[in-house]
C-alpha positions as CSV (number, residue, x, y, z in Angstrom):
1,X,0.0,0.0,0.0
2,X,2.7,2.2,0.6
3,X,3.6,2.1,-2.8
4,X,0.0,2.7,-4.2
5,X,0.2,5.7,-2.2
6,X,1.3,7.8,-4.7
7,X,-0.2,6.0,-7.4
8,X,-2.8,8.7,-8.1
9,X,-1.1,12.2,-7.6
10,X,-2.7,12.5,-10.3
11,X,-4.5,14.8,-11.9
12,X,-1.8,17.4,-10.6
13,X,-0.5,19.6,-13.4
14,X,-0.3,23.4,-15.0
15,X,-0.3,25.8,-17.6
16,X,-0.1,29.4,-19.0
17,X,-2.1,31.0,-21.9
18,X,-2.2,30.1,-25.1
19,X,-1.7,32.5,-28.5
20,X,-4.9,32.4,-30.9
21,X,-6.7,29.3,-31.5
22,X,-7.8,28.4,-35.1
23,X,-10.9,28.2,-36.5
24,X,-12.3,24.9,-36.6
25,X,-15.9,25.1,-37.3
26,X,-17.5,26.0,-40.6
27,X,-20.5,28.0,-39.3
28,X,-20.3,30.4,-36.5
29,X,-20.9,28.7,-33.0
30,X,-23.6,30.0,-30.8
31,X,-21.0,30.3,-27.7
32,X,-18.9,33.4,-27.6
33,X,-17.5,33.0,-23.8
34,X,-16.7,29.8,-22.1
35,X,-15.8,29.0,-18.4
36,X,-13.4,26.3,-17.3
37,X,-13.1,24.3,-14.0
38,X,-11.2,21.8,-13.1
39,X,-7.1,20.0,-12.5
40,X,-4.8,19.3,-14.6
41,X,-6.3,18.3,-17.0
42,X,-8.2,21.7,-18.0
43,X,-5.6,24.2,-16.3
44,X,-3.8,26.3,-18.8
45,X,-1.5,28.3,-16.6
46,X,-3.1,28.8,-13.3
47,X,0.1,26.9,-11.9
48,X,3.6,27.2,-12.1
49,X,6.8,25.0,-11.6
50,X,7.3,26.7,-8.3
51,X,3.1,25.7,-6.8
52,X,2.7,23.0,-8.8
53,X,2.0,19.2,-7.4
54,X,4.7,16.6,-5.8
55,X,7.1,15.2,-8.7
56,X,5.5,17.2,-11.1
57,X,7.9,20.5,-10.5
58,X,9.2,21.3,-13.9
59,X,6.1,22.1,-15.8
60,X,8.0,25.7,-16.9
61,X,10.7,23.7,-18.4
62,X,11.3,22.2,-21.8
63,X,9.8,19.9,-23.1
64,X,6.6,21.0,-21.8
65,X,4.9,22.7,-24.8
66,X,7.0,21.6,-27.5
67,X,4.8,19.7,-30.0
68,X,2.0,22.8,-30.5
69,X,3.6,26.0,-28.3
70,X,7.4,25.5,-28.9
71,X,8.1,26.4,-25.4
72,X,6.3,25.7,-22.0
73,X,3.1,27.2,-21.5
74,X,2.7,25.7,-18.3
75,X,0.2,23.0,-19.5
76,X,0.9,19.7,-18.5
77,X,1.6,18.4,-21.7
78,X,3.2,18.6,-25.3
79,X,0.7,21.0,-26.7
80,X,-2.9,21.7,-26.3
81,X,-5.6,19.9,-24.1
82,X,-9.0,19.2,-24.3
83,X,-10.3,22.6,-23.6
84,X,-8.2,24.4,-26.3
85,X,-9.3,22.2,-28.7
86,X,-13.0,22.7,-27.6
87,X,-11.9,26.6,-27.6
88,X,-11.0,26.0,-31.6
89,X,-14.4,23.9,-32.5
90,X,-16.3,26.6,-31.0
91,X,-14.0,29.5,-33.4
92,X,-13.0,31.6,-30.4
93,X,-10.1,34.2,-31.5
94,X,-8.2,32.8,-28.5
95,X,-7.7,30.1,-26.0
96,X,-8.8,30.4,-22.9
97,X,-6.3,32.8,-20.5
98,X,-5.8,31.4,-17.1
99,X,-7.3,33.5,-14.1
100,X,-4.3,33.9,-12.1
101,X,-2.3,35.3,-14.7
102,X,-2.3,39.0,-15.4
103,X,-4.3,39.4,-17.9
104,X,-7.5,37.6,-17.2
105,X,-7.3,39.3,-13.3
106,X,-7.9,42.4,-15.1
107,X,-10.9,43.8,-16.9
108,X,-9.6,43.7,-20.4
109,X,-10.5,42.6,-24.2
110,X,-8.5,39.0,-23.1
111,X,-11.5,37.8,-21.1
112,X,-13.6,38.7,-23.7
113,X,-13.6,34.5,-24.2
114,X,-14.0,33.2,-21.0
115,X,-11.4,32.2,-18.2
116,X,-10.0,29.0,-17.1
117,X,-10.2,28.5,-13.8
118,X,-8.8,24.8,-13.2
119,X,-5.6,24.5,-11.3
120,X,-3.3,22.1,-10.6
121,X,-3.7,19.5,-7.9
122,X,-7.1,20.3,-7.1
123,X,-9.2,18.6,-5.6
124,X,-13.2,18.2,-5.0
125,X,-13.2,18.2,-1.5
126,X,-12.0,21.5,0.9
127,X,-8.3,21.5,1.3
128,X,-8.9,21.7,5.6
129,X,-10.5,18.6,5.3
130,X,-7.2,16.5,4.3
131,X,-5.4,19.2,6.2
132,X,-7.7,18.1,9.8
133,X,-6.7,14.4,8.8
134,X,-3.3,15.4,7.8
135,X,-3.0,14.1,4.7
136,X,-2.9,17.8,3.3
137,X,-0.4,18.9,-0.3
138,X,0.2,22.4,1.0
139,X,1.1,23.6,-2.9
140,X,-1.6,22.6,-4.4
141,X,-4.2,23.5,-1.7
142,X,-7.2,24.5,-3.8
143,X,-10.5,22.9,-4.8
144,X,-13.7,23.0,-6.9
145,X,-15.0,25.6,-4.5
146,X,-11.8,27.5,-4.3
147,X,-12.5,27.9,-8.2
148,X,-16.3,29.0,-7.3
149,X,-14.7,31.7,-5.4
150,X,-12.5,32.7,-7.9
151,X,-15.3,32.7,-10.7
152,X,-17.0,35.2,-8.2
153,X,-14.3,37.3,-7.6
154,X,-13.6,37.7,-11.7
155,X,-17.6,38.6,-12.1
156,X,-17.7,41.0,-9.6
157,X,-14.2,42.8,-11.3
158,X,-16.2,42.7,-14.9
159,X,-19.3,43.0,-14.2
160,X,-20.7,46.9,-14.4
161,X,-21.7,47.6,-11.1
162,X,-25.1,49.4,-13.3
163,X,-25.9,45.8,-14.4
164,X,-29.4,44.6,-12.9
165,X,-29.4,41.2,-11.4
166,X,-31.1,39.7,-14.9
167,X,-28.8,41.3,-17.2
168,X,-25.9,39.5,-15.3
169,X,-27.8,36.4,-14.7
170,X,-28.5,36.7,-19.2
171,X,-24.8,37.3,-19.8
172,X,-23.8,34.1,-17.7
173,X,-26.7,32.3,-19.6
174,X,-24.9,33.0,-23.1
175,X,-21.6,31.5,-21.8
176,X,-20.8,28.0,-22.1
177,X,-19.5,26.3,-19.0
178,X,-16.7,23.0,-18.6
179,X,-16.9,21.3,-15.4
180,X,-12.9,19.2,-16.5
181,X,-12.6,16.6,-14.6
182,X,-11.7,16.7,-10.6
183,X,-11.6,13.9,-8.3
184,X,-8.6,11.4,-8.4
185,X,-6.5,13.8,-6.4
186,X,-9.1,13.3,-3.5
187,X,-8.4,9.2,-3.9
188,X,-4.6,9.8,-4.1
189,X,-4.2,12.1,-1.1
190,X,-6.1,9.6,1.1
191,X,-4.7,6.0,-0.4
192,X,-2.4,6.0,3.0
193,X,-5.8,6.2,5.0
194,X,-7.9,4.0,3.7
195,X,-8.4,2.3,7.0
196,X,-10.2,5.1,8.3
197,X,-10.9,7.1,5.2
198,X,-12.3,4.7,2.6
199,X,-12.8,5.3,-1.2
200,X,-16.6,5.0,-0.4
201,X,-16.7,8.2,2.0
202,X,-14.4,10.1,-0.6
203,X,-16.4,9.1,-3.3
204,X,-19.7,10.4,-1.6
205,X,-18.0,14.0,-0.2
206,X,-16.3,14.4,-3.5
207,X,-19.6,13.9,-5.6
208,X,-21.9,16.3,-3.5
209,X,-19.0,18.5,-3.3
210,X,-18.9,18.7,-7.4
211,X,-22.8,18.6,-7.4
212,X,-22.9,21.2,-5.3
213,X,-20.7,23.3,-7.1
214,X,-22.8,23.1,-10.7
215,X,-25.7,23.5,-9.0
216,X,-24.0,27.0,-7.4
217,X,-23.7,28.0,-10.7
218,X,-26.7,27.5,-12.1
219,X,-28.4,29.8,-9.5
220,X,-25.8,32.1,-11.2
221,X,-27.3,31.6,-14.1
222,X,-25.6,29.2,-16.0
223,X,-27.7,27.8,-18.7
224,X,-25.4,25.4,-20.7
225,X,-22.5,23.1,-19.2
226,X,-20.3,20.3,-20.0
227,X,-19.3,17.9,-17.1
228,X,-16.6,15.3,-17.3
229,X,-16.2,12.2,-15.6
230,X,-12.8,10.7,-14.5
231,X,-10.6,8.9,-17.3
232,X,-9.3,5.6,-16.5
233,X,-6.9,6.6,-13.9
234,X,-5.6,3.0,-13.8
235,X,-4.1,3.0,-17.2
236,X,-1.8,5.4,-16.2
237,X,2.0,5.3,-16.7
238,X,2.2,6.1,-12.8
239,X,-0.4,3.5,-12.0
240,X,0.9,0.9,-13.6
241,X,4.3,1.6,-12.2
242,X,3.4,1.7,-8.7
243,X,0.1,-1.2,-8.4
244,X,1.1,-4.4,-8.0
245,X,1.3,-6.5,-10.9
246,X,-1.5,-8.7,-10.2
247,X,-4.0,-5.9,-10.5
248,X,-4.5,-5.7,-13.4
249,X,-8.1,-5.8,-15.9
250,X,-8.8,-6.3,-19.6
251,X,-7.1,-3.7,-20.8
252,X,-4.2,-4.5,-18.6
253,X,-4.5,-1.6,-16.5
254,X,-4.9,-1.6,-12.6
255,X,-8.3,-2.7,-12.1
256,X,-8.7,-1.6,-8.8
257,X,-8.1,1.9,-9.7
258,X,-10.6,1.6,-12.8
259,X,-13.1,0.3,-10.8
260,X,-12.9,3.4,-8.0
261,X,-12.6,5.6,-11.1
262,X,-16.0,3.7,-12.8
263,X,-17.3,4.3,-9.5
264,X,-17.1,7.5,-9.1
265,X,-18.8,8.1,-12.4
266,X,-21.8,6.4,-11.7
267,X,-22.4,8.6,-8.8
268,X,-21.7,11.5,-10.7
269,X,-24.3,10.1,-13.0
270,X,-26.8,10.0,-11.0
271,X,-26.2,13.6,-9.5
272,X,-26.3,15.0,-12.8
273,X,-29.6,13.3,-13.5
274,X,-30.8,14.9,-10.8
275,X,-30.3,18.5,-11.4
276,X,-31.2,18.1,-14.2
277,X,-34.5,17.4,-13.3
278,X,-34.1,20.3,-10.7
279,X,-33.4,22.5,-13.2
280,X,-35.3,21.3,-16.5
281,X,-34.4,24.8,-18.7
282,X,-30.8,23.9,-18.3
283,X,-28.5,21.5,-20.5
284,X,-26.4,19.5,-18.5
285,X,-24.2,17.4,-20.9
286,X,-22.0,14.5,-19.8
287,X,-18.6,13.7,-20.9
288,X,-17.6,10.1,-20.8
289,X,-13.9,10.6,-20.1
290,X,-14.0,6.9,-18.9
291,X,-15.6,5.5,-22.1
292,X,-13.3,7.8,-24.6
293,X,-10.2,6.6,-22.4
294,X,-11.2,2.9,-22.8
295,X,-12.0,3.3,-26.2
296,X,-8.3,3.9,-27.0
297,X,-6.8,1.4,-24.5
298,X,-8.5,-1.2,-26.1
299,X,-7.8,-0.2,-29.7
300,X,-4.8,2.0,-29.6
301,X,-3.6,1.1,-32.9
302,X,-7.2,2.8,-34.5
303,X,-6.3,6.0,-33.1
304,X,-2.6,5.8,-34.4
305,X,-1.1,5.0,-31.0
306,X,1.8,2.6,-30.9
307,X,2.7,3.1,-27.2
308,X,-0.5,3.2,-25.1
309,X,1.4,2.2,-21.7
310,X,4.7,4.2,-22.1
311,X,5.5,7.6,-21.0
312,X,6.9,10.1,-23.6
313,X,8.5,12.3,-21.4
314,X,10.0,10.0,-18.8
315,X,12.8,8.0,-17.3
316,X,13.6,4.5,-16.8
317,X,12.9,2.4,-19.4
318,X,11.2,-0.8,-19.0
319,X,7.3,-1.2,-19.7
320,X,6.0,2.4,-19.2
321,X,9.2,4.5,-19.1
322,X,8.7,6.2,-15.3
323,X,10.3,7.4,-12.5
324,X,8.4,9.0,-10.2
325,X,11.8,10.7,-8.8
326,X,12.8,12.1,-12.0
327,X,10.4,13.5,-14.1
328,X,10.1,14.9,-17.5
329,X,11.4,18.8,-17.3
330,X,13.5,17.6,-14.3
331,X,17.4,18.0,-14.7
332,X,17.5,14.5,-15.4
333,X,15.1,14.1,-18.3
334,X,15.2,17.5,-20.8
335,X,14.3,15.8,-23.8
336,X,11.2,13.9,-24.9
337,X,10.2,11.2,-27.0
338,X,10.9,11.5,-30.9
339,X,7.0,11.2,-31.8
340,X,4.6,12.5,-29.1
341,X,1.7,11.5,-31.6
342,X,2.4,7.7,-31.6
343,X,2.2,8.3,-27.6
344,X,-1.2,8.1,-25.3
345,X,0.5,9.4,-21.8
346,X,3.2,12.7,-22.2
347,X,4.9,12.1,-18.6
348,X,3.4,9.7,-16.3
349,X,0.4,11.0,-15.7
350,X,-0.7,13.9,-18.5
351,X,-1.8,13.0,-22.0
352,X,-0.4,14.1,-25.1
353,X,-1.8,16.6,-27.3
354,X,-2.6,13.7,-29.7
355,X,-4.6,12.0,-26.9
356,X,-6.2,15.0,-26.1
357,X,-7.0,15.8,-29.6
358,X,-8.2,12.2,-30.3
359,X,-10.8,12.8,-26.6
360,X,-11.8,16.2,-27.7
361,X,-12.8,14.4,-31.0
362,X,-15.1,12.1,-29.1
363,X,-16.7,14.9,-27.3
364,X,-17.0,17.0,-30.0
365,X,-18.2,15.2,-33.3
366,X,-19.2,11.6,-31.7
367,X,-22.5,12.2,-31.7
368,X,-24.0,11.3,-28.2
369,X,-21.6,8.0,-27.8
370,X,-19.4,10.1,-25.4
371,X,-20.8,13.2,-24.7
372,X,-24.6,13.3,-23.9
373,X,-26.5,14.3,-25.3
374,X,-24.8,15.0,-27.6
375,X,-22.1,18.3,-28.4
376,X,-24.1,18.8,-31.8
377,X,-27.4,19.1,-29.9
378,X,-26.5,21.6,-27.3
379,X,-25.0,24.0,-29.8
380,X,-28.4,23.6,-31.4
381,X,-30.1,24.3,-28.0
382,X,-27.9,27.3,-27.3
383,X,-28.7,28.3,-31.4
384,X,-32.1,28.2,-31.1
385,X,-32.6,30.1,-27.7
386,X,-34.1,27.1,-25.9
């Protein structure tokens, strides 16, 4: 167990604005302004080498960034993730700026797309709660309602202090919002507690904890939102490294971490189901981050992947390439794989742009198979004012 411990710091990465994204749709998309929330996963520079998570230090070094940005943009990653490419399907001039850099804390044109709120290491739950059972991560100590705080904050800085409640609550209903996914840090800070903290009570707080926050911003008025679900945290480079080796599933991942990752979806599931019915003028769409994931791991070859267990961006050699003491952007590894593309995991725990591009496509033109319902129909919702 003490080796599992680690297995899932996750989710625990960075990034820093992007330059313009390209246009990707044909006809112009009913969304002008989106919203981000979320880790790793969805943070685009709301973290830096210096906050961000255990092992994962060197996101400001090459070679972070150097498929797609040619230098480190902070994102955890070759290139671009999923929301930049849902920031090109949807024709915005730019990517989405973080909101701790510069630019997005002020009122300027730059937020004129939307912010990214997702950071780093964050987690579902309230940092003091891991802090009361000492188990906190004091540099990554944020979480989903940290975000809702900071999405406050920015509205309050933009929002003409003239505006009546309704205009507000209108402006917030033209936006659309992406819940990223958030969740396996809260499994990986308490894997050394499970005797007393159990996966079951993490999965329970960390669900009505993310709930909770959607449902906080629909009373703001959001009107349109993506939510995604955790990937298959098992199949990753880290994972596989540190599970023993009879834990393994189908898709020879660790199956005990796919199965808390499964889960944790269906619980997320069924809260989704529910405000929906709560809140029946809204469109609540559902991301299948698990399904996309196991999609791929099954069929890697499909999606042009030749290494779906390796890291690109690693140490070590052997089966997946990983060393959780000497990862990529460290001293010890400054140089990368010679094709990211052919690669599913960029450093251990992060995708690569590929992966993320080949996700993004699932969401964004797989019809309802992975995103329900489906991306298609709530640009047509949003379109037709409904």
């Amino acid at each position: 167990m003490a080796i599992t411990s680690r297995l899932l710091l996750l989710a625990v990465a960075v990034a820093v604005a992007a330059p313009a994204a390209g246009a990707a749709s044909a006809s112009p998309s009913p969304f002008r302004k989106v919203y981000a929330f979320g880790d790793s996963f969805t943070d685009t520079g709301n973290t830096r080498s210096t906050t961000g998570p255990y092992s994962f230090g060197y996101v400001s070094s090459p070679p972070y960034g150097a498929t797609f940005f040619h230098r480190s943009t902070n994102r955890y990653s070759d290139g671009r993730l999923v929301v930049d490419f849902l920031a090109q399907e949807l024709s915005l001039p730019s990517f989405l700026p973080p909101y701790l850099s510069n630019t997005s804390n002020a009122t300027s044109k730059a937020t004129d797309v939307g912010v990214n709120f997702a950071v780093a290491g964050a987690t579902a739950i309230e940092h003091e709660f891991f802090a009361k059972n000492n188990l906190s991560i004091d540099i990554t100590p944020q979480s989903i309602m940290t975000q809702l705080a900071w999405f406050d904050a920015h509205l309050r800085r933009t929002t003409a202090a003239a505006a009546s409640t309704s205009k507000n609550k209108q402006q917030l209903a033209d936006a659309l919002f992406w819940v990223g996914e958030i969740g396996a840090n809260d499994y990986a800070y308490t894997v050394m507690a499970r005797d007393t903290i159990g996966p079951k009570l993490i999965r329970t707080m960390a669900v009505q904890r993310v709930t909770a926050f959607i449902e906080a911003l629909l009373d703001r008025g959001a009107k349109y939102m993506i939510v995604q679900g955790l990937p298959l945290t098992g199949c990753l480079p880290l994972a596989m490294t540190l599970a023993r080796a009879d834990d393994r599933d189908n898709v020879s991942c660790v199956a005990s971490v796919n199965r808390q990752s499964y889960a944790h979806n269906r619980l997320l599931l069924a809260g989704l189901r529910r405000l929906r019915q709560k809140h029946p003028g809204a469109v609540i769409a559902y991301a299948d981050y698990y399904g996309a994931h196991l999609a791929v791991m099954r069929s890697p070859a499909r999606y042009g992947f030749t290494e779906p267990f390796r890291t690109c961006c690693g140490s070590g050699g052997g089966a997946y390439n990983f060393d959780l003491f000497s990862t990529c952007g460290s001293p010890e590894v400054t140089k990368a794989c010679a094709q990211p593309a052919k690669y599913v995991n960029w450093d251990g725990v992060h995708m690569t742009e590929a992966m993320y591009r080949v996700v993004a496509g699932m969401f964004f033109q797989g019809g309802d198979t992975y995103c329900r319902p489906a991306f298609s129909a709530l640009l047509a919702r949003k379109a037709q004012g409904k």
